[in-house]
C-alpha positions in Angstrom: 15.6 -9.7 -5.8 13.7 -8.4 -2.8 9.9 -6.5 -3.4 9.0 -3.6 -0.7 6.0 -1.8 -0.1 6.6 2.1 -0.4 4.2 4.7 0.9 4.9 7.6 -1.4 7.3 10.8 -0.1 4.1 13.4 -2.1 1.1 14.5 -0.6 -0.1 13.9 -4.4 0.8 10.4 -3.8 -0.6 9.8 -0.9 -3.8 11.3 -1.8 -3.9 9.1 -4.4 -3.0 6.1 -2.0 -6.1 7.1 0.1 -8.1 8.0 -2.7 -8.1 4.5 -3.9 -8.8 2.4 -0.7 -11.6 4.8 -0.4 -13.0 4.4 -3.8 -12.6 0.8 -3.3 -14.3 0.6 -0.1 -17.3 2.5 -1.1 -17.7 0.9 -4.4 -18.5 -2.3 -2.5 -21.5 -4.0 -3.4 -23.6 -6.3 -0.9 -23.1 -9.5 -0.4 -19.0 -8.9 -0.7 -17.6 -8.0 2.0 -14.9 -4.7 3.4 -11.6 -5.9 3.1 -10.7 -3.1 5.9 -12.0 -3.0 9.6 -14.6 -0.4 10.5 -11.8 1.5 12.1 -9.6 1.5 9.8 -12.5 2.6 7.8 -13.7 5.3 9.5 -9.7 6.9 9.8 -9.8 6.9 6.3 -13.0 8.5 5.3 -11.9 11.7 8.0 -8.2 11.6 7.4 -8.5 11.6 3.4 -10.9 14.8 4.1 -8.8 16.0 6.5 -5.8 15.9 4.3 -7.4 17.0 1.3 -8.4 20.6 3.1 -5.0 20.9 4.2 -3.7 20.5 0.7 -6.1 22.8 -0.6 -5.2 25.4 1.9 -1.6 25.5 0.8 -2.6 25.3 -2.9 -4.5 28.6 -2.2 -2.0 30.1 -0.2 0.2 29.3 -3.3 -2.5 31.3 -5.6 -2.2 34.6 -3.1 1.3 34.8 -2.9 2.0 34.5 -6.4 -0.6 37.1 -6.8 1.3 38.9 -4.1 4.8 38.8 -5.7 2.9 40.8 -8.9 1.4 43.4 -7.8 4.5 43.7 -5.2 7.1 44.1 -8.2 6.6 47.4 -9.8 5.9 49.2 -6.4 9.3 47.8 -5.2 11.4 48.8 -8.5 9.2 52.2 -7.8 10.4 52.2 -4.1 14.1 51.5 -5.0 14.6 53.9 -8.0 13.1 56.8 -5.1 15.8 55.2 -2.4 18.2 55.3 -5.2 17.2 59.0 -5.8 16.8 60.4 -2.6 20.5 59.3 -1.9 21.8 60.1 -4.9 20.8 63.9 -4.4 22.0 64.0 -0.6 24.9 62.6 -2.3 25.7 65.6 -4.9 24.5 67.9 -1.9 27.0 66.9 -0.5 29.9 66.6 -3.2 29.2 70.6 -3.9 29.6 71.7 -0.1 25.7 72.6 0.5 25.1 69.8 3.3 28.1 68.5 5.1 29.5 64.9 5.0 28.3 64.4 8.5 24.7 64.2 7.6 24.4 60.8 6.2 24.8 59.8 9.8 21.4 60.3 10.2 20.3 57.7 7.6 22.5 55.3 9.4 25.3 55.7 6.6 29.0 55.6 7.1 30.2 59.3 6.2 33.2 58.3 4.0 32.0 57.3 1.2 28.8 57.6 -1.2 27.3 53.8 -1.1 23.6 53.2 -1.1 22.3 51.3 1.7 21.9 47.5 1.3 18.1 47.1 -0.6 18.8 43.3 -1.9 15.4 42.2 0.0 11.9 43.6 1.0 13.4 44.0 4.2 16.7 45.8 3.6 14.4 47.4 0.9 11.7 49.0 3.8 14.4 49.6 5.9 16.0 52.1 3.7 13.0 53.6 2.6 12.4 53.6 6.9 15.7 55.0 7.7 15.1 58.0 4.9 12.2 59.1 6.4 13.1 58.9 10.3 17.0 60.1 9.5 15.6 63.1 7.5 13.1 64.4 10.5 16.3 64.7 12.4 18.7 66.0 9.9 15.8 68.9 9.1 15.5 69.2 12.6 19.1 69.9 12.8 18.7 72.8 10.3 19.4 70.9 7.4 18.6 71.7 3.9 15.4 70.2 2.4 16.0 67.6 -0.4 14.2 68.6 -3.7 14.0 65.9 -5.8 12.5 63.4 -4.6 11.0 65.6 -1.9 10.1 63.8 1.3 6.3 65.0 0.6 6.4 62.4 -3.1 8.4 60.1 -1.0 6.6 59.2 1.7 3.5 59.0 -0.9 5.2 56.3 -2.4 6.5 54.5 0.4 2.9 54.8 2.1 2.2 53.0 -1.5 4.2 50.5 -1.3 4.2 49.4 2.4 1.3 47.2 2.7 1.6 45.5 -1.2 5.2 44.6 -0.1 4.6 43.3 3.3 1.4 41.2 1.6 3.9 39.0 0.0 5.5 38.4 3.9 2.3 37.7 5.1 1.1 35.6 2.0 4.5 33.6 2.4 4.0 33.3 6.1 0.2 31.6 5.6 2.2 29.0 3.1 4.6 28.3 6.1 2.1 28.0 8.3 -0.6 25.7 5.8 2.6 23.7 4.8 3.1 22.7 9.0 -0.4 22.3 9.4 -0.1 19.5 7.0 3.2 17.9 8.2 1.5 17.6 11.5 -1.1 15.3 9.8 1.9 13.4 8.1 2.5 10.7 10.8 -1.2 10.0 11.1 -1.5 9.9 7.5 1.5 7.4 7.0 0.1 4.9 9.8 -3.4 5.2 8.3 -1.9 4.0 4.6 0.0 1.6 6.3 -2.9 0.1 8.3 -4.8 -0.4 5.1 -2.2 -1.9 3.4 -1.4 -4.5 6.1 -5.2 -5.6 6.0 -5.6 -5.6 2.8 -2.5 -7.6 2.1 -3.3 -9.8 5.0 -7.4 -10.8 2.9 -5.1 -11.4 0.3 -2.4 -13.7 2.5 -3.1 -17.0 1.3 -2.8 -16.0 -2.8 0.0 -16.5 -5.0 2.8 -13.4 -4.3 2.2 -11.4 -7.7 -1.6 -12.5 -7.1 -1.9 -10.8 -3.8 0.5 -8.2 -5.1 -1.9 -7.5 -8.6 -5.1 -7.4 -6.3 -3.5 -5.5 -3.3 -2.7 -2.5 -6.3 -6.1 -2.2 -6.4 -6.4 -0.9 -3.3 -4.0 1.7 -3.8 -0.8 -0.7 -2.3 2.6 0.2 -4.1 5.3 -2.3 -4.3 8.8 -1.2 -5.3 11.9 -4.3 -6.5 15.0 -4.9 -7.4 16.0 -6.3 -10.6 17.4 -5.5 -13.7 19.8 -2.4 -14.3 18.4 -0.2 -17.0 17.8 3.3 -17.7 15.4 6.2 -16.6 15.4 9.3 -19.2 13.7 12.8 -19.5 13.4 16.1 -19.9 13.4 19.2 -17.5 11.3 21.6 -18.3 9.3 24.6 -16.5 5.8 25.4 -17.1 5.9 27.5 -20.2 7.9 24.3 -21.7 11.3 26.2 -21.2 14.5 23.8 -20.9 16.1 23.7 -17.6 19.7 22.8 -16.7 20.8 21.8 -13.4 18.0 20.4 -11.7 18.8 17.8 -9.0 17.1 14.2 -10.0 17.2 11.1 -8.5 15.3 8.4 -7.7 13.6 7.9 -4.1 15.4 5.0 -3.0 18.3 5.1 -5.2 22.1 5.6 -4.0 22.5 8.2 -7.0 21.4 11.7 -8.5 21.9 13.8 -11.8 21.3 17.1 -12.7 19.8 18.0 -15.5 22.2 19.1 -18.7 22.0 22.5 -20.5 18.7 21.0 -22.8 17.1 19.8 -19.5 18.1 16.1 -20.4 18.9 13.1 -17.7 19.4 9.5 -17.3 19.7 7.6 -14.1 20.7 3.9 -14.1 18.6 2.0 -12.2 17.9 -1.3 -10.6 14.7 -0.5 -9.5 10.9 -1.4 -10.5 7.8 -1.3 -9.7 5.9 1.6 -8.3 8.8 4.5 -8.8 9.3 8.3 -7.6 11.6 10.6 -9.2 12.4 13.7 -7.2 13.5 16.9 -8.9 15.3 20.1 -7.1 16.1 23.5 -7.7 16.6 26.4 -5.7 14.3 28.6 -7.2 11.4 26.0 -8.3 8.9 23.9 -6.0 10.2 20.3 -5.1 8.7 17.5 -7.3 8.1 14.2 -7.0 6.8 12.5 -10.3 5.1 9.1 -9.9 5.8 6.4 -12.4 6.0 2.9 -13.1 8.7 0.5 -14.5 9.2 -3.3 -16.1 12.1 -5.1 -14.8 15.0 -4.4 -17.1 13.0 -2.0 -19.2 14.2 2.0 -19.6 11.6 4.7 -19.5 11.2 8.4 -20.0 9.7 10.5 -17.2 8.6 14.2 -18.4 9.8 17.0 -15.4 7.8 19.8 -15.1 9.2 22.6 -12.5 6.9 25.2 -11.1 8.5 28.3 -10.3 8.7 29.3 -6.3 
């Protein structure tokens, strides 16, 4: 039954990783002496920094776009039902002989039948608003018939509106992307950095019993995942307003096999594993999650899933 070290697949995990060396480090007290060289020491007072703003940046890039996404959704219904409008009355224009079929050419529309254009996204969703407003220059230009309701006077005060608050959820989206690859960047670095302190710590610790060296190497933030006894991992998928979920992915990180989540958010998992655990949980529309637990050999546990809405 083999025993493995495992540097964590979170950023909350290895945080925490870091966070405890660190904590350990500084809490020394004259005459004992640091376990970890003064490189190794050094890396790890700049790196958990380092790491720590780059967290924090995608945390509150999180914050804006959520905020983003609010003020975003009644301008867009707004937007949509004025589309919706402005189409629908070129439409009956149309249907009654007082513009001809022809003109829905100039909003990009095929001229044999009435569908709306595509406005599934933002972007289809501006580019319909877009192609109402350039298409109609030309069609009046053309001697066409002025639209009255909406009239291109209320409509391009609400697409003036609702330009910028749409686009800010792009941009707020595209300052997660980009916090979210300025921290995988750091993620090699990072993952050497636990590693060398786990290698020196375990190595001050060499000569000690295996679950000695293993119980004072914890201590310094080490995690240690083995094989052992099959048993069971339960819980309960839930999102943040404690709402059941069904069909969230779960599995175990390092385990052959997944589950999804049944229609009261309930899962087990059969496992081998113990020690220092991760369960991963995935859904298309809510964050990634990785839970940190720990297990006896041979001994079932529940882990509580909360998801947090993307």
């Amino acid at each position: 039954m083999g025993t493995s070290r495992i540097i964590s697949n979170s950023i909350t995990g290895r945080i925490a990783a870091m966070s405890i060396a660190k904590t350990k480090k500084d809490g020394i007290v004259l005459p004992a002496v640091n376990i970890l060289s003064d490189t190794t020491s050094e890396r790890l007072d700049l790196d958990l920094a380092a790491y720590k703003n780059s967290r924090d940046h995608i945390i509150a890039a999180k914050a804006t776009h959520h905020a983003a996404v609010a003020l975003a959704k009644p301008q867009r219904l707004l937007l949509k039902t004025f589309v919706t409008s402005f189409y629908t009355s070129l439409n009956n224009e149309i249907s009654i002989g007082d513009v001809p079929k022809e003109a829905r050419s100039y909003y990009g529309l095929n001229i044999t039948n009435k569908r709306m254009p595509a406005m599934g996204s933002d972007a289809n969703l501006l580019s319909a608003a877009e192609s109402v407003l350039s298409g109609d220059i030309l069609r009046r230009a053309a001697g066409g018939k002025a639209i009255a309701s909406p009239t291109i006077a209320a409509f391009t005060l609400i697409f003036s509106t609702a330009l910028p608050i749409i686009l800010a959820v792009s941009n707020a989206q595209t300052s997660i992307n980009e916090a979210v690859h300025a921290l995988a960047l750091q993620t090699i670095e990072i993952k050497d950095l636990i590693t060398h302190i786990w290698d020196e710590v375990e190595a001050h610790y060499s000569l000690n019993s295996p679950s000695n060296r293993r119980a004072e190497c914890r201590l310094w933030g080490v995690k240690y995942r083995s094989t052992g006894i099959l048993s069971v991992v339960t819980g309960t998928c839930k999102d943040e307003d404690g709402v059941v979920l069904a069909g969230i992915k779960v599995r175990i990180i390092g385990a052959n096999t997944s589950t999804l989540s049944d229609a009261i958010g309930h899962f087990s998992l059969n496992t081998s594993l113990y020690g220092d655990l991760e369960l991963e949980a995935t859904h298309l529309n809510y964050e990634n999650n990785i839970i940190e637990f720990t297990k006896e050999d041979g001994v079932a546990v529940v882990v509580a899933v909360v998801m947090t809405k993307l």
